[in-house]
PDB file of N, CA, C, O and CB in Angstrom:
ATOM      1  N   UNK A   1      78.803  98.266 110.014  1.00  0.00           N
ATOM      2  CA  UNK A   1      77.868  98.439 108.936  1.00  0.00           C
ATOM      3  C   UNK A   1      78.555  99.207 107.824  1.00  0.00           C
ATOM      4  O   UNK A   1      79.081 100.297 108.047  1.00  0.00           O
ATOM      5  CB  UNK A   1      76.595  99.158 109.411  1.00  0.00           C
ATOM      6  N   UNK A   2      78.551  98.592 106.531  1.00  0.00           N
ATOM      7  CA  UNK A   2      78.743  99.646 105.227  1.00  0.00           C
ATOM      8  C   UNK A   2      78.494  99.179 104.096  1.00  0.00           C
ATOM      9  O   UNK A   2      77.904  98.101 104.026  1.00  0.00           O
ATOM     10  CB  UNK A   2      80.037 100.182 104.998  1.00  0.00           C
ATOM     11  N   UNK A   3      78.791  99.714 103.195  1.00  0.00           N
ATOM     12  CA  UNK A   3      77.638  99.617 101.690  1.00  0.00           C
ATOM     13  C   UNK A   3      78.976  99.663 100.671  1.00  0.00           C
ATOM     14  O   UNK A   3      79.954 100.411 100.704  1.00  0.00           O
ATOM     15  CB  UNK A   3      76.161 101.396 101.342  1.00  0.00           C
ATOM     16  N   UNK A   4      78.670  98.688  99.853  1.00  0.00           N
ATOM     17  CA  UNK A   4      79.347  98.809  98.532  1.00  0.00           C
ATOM     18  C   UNK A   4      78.964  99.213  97.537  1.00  0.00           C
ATOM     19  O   UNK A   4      77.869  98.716  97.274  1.00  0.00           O
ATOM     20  CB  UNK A   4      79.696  97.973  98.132  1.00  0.00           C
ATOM     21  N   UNK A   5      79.496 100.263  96.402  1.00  0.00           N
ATOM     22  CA  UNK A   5      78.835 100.664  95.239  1.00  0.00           C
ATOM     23  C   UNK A   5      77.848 101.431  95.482  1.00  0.00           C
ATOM     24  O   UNK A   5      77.068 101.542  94.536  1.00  0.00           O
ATOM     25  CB  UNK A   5      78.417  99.714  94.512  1.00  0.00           C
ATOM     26  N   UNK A   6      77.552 102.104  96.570  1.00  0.00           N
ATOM     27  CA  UNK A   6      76.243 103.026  96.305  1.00  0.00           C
ATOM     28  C   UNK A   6      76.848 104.180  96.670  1.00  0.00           C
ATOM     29  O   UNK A   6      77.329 104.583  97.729  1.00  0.00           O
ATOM     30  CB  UNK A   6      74.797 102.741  97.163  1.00  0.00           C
ATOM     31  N   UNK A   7      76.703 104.724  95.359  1.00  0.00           N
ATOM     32  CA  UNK A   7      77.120 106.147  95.340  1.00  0.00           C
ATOM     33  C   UNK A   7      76.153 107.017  95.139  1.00  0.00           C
ATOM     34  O   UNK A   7      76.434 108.210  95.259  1.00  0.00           O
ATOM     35  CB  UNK A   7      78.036 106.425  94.424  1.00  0.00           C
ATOM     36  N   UNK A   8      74.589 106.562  94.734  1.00  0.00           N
ATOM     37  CA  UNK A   8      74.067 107.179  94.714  1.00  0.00           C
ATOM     38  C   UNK A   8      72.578 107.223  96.333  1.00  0.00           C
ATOM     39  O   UNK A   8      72.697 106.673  97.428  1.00  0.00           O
ATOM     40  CB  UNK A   8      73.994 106.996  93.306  1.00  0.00           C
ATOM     41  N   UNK A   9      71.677 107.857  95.953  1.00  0.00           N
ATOM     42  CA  UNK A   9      70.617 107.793  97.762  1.00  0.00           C
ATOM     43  C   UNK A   9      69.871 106.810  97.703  1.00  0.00           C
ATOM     44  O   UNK A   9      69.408 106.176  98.651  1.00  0.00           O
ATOM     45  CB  UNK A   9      69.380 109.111  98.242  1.00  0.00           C
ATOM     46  N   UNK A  10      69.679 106.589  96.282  1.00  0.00           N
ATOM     47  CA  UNK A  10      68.734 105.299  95.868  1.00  0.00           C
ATOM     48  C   UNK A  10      69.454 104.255  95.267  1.00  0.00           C
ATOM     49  O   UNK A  10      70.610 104.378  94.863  1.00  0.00           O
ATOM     50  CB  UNK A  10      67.607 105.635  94.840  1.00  0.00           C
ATOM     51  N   UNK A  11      68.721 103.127  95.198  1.00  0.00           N
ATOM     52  CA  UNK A  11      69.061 101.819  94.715  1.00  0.00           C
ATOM     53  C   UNK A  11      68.853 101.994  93.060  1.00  0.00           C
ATOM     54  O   UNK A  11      69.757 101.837  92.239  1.00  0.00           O
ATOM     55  CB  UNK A  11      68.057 100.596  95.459  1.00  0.00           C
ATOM     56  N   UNK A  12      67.486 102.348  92.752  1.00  0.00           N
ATOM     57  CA  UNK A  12      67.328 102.415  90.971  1.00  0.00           C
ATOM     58  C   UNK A  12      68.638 103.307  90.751  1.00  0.00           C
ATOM     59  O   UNK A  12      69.616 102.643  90.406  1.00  0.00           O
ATOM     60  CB  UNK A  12      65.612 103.350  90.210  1.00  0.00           C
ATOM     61  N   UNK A  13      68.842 104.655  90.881  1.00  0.00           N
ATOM     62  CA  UNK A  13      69.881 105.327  90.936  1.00  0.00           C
ATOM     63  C   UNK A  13      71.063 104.733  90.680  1.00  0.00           C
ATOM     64  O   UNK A  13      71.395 104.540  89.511  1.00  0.00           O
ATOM     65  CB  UNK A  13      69.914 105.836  91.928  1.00  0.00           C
ATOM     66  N   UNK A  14      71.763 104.406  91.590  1.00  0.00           N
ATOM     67  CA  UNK A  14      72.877 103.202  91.539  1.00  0.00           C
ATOM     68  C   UNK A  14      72.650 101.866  90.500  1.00  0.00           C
ATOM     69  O   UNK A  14      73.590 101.091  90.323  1.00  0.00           O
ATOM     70  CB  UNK A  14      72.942 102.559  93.098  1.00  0.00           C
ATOM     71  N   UNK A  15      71.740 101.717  90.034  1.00  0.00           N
ATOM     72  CA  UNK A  15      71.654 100.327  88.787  1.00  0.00           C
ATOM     73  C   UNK A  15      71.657 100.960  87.532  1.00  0.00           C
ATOM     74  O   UNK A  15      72.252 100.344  86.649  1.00  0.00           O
ATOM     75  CB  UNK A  15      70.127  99.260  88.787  1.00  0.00           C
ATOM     76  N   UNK A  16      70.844 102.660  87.050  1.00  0.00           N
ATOM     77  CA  UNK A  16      71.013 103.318  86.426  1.00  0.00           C
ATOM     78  C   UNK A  16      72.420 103.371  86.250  1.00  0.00           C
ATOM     79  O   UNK A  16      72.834 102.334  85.731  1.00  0.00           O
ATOM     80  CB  UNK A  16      70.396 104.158  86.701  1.00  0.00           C
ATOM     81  N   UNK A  17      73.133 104.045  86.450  1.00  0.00           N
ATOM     82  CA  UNK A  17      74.246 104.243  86.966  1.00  0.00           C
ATOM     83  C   UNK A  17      75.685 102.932  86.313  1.00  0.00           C
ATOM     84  O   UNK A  17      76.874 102.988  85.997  1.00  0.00           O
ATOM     85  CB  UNK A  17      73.780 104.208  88.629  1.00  0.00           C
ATOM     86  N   UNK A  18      74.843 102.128  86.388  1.00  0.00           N
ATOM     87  CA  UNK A  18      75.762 100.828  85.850  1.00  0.00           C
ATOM     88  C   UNK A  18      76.376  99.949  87.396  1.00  0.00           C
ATOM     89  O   UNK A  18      76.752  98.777  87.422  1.00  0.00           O
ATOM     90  CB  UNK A  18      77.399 101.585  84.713  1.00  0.00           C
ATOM     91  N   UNK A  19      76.332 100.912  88.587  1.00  0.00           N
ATOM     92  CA  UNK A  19      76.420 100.094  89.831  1.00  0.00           C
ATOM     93  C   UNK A  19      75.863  99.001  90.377  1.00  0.00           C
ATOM     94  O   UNK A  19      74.639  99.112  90.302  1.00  0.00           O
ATOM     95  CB  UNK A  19      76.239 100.652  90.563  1.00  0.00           C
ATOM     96  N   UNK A  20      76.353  97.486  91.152  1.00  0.00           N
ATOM     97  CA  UNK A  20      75.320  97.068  92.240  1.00  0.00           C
ATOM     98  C   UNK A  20      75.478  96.839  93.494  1.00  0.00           C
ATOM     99  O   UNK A  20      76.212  95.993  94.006  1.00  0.00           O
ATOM    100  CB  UNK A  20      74.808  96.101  92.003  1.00  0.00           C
ATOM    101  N   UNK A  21      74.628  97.765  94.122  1.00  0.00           N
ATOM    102  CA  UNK A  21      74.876  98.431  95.482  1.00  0.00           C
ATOM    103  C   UNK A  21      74.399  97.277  96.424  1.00  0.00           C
ATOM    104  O   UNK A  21      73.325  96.761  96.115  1.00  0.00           O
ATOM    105  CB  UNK A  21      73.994  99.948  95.726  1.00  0.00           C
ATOM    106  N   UNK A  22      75.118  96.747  97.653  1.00  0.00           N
ATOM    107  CA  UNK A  22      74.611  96.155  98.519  1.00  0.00           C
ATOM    108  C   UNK A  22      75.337  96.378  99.794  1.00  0.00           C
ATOM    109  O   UNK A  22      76.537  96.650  99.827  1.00  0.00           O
ATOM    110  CB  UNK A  22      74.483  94.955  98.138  1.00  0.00           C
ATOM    111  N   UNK A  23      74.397  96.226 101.101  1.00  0.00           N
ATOM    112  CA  UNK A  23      75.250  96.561 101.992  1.00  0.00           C
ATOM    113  C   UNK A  23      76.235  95.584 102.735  1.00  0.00           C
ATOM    114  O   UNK A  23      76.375  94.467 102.236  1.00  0.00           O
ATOM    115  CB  UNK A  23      74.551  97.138 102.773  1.00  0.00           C
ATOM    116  N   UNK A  24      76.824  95.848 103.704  1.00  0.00           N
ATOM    117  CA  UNK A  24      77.643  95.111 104.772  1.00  0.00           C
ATOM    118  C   UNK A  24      77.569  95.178 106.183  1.00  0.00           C
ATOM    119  O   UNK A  24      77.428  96.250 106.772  1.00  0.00           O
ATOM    120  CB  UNK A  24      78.795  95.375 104.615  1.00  0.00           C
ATOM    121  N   UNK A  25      77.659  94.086 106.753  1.00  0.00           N
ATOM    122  CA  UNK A  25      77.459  93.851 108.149  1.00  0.00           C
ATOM    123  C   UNK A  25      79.080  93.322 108.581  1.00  0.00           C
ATOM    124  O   UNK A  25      79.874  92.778 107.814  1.00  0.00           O
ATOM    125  CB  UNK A  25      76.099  92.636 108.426  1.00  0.00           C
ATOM    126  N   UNK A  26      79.245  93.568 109.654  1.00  0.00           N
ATOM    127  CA  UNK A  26      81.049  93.251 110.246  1.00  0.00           C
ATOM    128  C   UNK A  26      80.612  93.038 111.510  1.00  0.00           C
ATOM    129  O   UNK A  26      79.728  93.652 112.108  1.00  0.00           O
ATOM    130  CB  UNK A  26      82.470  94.665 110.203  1.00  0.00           C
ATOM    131  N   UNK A  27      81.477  91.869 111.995  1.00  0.00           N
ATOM    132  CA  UNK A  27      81.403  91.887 112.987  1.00  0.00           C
ATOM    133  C   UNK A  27      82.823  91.678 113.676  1.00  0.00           C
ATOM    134  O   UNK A  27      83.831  91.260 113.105  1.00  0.00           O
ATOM    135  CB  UNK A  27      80.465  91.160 113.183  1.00  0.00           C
ATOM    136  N   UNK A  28      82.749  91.921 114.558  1.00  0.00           N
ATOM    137  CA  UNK A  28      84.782  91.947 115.392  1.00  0.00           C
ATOM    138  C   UNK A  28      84.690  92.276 117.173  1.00  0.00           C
ATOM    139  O   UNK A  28      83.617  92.258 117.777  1.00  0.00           O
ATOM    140  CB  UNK A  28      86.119  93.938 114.512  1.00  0.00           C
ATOM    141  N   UNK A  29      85.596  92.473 117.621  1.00  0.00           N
ATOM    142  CA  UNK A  29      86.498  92.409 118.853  1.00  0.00           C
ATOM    143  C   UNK A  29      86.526  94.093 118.781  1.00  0.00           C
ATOM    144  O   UNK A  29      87.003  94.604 117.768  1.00  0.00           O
ATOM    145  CB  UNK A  29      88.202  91.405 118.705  1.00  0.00           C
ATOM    146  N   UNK A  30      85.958  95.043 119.975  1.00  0.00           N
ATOM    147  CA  UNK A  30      86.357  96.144 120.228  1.00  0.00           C
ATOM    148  C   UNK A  30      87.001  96.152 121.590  1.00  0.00           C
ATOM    149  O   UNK A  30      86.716  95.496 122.591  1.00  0.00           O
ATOM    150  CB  UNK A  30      85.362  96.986 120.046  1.00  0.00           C
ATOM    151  N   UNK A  31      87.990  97.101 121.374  1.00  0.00           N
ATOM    152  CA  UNK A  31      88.807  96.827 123.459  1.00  0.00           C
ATOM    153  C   UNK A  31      89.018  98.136 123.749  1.00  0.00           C
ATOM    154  O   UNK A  31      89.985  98.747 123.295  1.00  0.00           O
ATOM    155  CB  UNK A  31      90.794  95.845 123.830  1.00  0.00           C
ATOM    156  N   UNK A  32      88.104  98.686 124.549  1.00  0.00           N
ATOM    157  CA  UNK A  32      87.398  99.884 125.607  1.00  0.00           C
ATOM    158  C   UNK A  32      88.738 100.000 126.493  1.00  0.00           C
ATOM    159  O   UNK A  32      88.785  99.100 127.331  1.00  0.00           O
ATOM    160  CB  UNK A  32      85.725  99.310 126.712  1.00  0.00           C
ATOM    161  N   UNK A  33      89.863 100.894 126.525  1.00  0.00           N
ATOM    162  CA  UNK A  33      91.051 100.830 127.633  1.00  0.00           C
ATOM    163  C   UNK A  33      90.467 101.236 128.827  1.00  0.00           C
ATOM    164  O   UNK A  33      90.794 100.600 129.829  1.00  0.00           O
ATOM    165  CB  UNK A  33      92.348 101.777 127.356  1.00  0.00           C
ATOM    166  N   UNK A  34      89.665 102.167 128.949  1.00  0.00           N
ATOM    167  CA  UNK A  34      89.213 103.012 130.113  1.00  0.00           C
ATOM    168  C   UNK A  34      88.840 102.002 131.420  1.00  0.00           C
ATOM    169  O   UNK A  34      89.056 102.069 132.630  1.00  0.00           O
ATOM    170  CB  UNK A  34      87.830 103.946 129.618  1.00  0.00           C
ATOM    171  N   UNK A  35      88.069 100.891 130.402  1.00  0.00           N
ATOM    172  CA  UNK A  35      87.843 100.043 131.796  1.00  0.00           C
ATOM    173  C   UNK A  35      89.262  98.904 131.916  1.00  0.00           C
ATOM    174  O   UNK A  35      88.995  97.703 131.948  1.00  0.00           O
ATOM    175  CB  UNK A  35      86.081  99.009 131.671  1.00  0.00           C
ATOM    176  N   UNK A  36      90.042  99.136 131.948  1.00  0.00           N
ATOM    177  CA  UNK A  36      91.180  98.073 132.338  1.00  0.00           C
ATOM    178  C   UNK A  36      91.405  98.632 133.565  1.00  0.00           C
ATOM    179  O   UNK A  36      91.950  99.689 133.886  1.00  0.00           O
ATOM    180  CB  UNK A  36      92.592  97.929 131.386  1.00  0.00           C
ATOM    181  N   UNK A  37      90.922  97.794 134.171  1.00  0.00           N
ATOM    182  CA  UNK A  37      90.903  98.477 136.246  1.00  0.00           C
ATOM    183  C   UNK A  37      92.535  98.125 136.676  1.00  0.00           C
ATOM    184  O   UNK A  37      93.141  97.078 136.447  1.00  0.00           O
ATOM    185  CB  UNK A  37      89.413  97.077 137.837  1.00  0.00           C
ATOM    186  N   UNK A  38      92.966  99.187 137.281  1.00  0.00           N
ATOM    187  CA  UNK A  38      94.970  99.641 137.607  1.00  0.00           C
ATOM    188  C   UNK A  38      94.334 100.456 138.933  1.00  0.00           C
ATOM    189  O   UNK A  38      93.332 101.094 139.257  1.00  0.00           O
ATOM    190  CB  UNK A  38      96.256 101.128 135.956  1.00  0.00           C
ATOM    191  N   UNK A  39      95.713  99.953 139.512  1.00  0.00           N
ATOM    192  CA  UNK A  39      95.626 100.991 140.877  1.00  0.00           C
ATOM    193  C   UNK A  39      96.512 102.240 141.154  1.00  0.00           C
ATOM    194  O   UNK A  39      96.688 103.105 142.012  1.00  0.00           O
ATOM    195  CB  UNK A  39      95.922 100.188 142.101  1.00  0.00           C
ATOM    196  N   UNK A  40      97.168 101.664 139.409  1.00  0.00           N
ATOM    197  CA  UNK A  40      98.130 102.973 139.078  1.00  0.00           C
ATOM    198  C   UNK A  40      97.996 104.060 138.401  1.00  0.00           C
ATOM    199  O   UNK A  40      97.772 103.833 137.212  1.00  0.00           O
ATOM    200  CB  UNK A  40      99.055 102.723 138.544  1.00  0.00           C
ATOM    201  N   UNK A  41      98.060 105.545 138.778  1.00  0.00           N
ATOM    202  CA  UNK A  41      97.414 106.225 137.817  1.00  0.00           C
ATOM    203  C   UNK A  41      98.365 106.647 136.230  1.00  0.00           C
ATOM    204  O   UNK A  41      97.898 107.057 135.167  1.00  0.00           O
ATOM    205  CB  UNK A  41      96.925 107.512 138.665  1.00  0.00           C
ATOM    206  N   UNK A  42      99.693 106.382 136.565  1.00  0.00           N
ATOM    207  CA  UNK A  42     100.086 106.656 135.347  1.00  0.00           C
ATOM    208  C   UNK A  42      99.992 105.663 134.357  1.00  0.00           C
ATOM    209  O   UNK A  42     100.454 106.086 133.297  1.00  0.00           O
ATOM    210  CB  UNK A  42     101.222 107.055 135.403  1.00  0.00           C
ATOM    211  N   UNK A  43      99.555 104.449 134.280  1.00  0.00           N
ATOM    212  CA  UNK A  43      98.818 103.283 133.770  1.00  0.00           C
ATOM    213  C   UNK A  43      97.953 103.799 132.983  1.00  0.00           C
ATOM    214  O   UNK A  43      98.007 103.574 131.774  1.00  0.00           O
ATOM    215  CB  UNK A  43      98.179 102.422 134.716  1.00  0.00           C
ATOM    216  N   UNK A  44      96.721 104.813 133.692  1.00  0.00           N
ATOM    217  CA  UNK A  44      95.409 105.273 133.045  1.00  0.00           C
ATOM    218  C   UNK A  44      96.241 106.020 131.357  1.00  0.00           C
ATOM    219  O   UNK A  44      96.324 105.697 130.172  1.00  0.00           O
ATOM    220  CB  UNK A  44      94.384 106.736 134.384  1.00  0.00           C
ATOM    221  N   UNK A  45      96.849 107.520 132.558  1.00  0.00           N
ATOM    222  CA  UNK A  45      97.572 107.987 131.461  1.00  0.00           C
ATOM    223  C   UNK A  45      97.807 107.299 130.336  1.00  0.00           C
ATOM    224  O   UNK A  45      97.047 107.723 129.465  1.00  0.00           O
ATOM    225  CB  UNK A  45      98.602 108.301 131.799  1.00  0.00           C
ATOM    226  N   UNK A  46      98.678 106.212 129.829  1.00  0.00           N
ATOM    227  CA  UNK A  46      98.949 105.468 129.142  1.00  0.00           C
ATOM    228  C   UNK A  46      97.889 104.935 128.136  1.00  0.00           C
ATOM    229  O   UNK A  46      97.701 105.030 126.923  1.00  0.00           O
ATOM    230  CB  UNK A  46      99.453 104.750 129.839  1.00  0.00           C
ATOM    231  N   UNK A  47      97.282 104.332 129.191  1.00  0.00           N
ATOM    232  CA  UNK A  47      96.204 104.013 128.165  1.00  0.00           C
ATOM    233  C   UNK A  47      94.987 104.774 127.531  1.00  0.00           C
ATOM    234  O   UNK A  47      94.621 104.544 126.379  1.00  0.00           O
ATOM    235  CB  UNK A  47      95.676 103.091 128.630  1.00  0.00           C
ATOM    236  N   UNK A  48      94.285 105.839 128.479  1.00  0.00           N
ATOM    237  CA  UNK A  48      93.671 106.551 127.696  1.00  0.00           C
ATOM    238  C   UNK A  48      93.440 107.277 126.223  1.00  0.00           C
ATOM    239  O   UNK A  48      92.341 107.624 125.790  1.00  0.00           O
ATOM    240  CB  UNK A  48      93.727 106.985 128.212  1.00  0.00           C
ATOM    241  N   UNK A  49      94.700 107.432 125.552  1.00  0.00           N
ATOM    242  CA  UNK A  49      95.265 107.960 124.393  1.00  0.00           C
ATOM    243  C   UNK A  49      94.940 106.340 123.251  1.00  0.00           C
ATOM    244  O   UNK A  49      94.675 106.200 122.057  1.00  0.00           O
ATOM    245  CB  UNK A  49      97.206 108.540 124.786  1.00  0.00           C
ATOM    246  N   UNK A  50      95.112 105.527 124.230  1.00  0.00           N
ATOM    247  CA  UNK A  50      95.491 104.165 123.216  1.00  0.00           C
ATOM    248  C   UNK A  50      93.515 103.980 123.134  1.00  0.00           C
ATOM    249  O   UNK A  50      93.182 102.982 122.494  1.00  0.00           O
ATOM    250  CB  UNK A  50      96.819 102.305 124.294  1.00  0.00           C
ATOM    251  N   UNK A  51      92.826 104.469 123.463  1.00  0.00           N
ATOM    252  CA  UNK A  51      90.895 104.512 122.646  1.00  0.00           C
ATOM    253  C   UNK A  51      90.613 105.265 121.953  1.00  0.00           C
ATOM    254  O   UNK A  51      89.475 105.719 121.837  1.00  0.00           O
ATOM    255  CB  UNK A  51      89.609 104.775 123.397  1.00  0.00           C
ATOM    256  N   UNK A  52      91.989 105.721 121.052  1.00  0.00           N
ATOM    257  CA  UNK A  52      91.871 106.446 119.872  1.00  0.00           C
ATOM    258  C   UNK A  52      92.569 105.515 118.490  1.00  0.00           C
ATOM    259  O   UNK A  52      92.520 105.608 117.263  1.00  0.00           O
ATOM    260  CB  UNK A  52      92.651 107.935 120.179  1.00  0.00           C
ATOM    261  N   UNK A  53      93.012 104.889 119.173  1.00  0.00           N
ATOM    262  CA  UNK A  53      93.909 104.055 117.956  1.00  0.00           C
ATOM    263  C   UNK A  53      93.260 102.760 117.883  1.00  0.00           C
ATOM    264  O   UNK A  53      93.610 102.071 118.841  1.00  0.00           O
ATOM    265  CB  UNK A  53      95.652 103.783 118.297  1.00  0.00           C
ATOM    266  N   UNK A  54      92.568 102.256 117.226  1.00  0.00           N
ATOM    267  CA  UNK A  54      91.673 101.209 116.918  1.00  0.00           C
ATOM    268  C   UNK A  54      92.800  99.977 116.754  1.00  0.00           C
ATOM    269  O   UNK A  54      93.943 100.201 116.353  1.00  0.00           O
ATOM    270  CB  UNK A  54      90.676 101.568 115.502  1.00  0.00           C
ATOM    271  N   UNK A  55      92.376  98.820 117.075  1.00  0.00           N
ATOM    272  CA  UNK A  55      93.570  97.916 117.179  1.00  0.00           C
ATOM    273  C   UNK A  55      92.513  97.063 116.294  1.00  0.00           C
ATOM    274  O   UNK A  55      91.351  96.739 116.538  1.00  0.00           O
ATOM    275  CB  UNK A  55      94.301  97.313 118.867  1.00  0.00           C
ATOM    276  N   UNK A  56      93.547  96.760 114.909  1.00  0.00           N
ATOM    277  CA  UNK A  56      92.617  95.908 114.092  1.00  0.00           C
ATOM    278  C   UNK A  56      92.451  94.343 114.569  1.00  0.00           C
ATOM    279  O   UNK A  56      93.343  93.861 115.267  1.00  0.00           O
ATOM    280  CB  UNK A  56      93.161  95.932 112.604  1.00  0.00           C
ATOM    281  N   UNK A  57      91.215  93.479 114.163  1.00  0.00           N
ATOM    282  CA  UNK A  57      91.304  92.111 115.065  1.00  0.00           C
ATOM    283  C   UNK A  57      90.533  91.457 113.526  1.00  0.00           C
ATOM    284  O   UNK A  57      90.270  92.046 112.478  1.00  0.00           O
ATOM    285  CB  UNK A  57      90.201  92.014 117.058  1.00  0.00           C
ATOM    286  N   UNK A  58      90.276  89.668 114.023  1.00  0.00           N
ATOM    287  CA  UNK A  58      89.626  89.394 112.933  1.00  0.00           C
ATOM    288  C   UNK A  58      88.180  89.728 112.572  1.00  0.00           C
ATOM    289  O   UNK A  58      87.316  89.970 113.415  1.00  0.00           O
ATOM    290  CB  UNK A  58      89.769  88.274 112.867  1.00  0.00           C
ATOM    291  N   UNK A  59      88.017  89.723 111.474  1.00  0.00           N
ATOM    292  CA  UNK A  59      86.204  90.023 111.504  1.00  0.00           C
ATOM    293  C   UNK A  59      85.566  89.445 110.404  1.00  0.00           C
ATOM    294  O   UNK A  59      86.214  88.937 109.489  1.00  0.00           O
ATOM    295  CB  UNK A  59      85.701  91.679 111.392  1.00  0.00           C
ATOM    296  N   UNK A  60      84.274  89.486 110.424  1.00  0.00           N
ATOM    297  CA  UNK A  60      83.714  88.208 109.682  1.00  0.00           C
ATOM    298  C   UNK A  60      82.437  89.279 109.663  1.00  0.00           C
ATOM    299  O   UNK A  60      81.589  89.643 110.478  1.00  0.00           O
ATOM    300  CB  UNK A  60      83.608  86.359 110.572  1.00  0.00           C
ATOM    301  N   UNK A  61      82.891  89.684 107.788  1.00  0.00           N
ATOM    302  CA  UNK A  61      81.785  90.364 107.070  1.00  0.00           C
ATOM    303  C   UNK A  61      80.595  89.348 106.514  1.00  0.00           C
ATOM    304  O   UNK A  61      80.879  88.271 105.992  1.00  0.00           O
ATOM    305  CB  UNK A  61      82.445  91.160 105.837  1.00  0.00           C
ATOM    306  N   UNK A  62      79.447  89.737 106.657  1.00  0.00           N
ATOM    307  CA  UNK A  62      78.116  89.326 106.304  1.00  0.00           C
ATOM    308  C   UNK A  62      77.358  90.089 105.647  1.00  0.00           C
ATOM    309  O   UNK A  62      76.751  91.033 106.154  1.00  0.00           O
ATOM    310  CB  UNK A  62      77.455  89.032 107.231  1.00  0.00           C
ATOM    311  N   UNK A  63      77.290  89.638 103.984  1.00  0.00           N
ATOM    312  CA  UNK A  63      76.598  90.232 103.081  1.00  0.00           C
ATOM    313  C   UNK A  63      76.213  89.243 101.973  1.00  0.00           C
ATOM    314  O   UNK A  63      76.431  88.039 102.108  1.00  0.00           O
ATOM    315  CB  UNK A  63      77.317  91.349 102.635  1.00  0.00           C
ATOM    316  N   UNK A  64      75.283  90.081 100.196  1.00  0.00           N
ATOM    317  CA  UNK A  64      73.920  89.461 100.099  1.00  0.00           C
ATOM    318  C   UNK A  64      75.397  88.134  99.362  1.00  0.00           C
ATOM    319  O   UNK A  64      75.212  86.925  99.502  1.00  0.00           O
ATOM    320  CB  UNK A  64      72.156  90.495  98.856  1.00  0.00           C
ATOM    321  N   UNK A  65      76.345  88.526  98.845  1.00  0.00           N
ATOM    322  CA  UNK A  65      77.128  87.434  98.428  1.00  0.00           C
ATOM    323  C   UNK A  65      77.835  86.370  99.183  1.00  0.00           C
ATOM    324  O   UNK A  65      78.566  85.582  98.583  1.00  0.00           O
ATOM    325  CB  UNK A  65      77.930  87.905  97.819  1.00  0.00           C
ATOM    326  N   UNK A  66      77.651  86.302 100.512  1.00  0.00           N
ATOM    327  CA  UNK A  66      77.868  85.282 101.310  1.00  0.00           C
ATOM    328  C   UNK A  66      78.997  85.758 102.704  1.00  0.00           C
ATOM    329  O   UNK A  66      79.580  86.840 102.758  1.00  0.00           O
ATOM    330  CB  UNK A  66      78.431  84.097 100.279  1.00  0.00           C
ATOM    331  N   UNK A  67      79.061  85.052 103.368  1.00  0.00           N
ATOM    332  CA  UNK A  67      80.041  85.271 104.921  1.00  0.00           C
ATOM    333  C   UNK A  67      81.973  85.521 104.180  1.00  0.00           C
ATOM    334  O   UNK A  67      82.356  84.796 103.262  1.00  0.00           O
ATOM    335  CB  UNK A  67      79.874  83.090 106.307  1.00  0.00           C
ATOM    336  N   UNK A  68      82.682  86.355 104.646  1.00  0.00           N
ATOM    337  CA  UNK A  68      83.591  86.411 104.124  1.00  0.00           C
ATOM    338  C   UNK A  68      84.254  86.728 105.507  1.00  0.00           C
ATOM    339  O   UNK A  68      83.729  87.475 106.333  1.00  0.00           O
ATOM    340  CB  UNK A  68      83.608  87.206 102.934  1.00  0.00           C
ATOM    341  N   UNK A  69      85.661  85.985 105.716  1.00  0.00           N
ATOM    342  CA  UNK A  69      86.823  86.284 106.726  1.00  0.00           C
ATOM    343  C   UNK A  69      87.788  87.043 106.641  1.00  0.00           C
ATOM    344  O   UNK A  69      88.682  86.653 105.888  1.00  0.00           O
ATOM    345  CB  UNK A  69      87.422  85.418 106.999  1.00  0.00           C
ATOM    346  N   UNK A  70      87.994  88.372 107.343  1.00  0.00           N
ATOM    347  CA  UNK A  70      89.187  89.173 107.317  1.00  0.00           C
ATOM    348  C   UNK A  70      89.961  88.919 108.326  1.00  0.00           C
ATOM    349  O   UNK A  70      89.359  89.048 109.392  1.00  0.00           O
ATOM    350  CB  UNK A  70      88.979  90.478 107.293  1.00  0.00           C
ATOM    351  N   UNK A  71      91.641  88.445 108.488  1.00  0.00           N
ATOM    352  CA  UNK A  71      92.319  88.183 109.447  1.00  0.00           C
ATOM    353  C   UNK A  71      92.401  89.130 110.189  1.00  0.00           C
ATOM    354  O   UNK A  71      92.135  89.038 111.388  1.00  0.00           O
ATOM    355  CB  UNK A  71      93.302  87.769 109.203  1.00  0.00           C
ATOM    356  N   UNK A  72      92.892  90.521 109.461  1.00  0.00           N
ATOM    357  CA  UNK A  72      92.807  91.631 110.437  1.00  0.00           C
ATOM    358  C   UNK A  72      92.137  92.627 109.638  1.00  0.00           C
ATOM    359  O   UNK A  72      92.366  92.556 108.431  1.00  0.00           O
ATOM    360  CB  UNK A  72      94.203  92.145 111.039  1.00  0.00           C
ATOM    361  N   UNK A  73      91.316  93.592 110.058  1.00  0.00           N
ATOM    362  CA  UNK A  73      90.703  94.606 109.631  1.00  0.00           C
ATOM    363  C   UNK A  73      90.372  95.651 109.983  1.00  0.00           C
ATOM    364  O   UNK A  73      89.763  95.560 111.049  1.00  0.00           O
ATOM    365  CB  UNK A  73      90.065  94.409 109.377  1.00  0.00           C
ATOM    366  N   UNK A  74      90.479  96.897 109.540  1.00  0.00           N
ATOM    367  CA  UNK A  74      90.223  98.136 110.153  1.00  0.00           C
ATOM    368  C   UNK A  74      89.104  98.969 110.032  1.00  0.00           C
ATOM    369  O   UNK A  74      89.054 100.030 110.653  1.00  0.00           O
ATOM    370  CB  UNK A  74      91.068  98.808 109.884  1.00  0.00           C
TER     371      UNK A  74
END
């Protein structure tokens, strides 16, 4: 979810303003390491650290100007 152009709390606000605010919807691929089932524990190690680093994938924003494709996005 996120918003373009609104810098202000309101919508009149933001058109005042000379802005036009609308929001965003995304959708994508999230990958949870914790559950990658290992019978090894220094495996975990490894990966635990890596559900801090977001691994960008494709995603496909939905807003009021139409469906738009990002190959990779963060």
């Amino acid at each position: 979810y996120g918003g373009q152009n609104m810098i202000r709390a309101r919508k009149n606000q933001n058109l005042a303003a000379g802005f036009s605010p609308f929001r965003q919807y995304y959708f994508s691929f999230d990958v949870d390491m914790k559950y990658v089932k290992t019978r090894k524990k220094w495996i975990k190690y490894v990966l635990y650290p890596l559900n801090f680093i977001h691994i960008p994938f494709p995603t496909v924003e939905f807003n009021k100007k139409g469906i738009n494709f990002h190959p990779l996005y963060f």
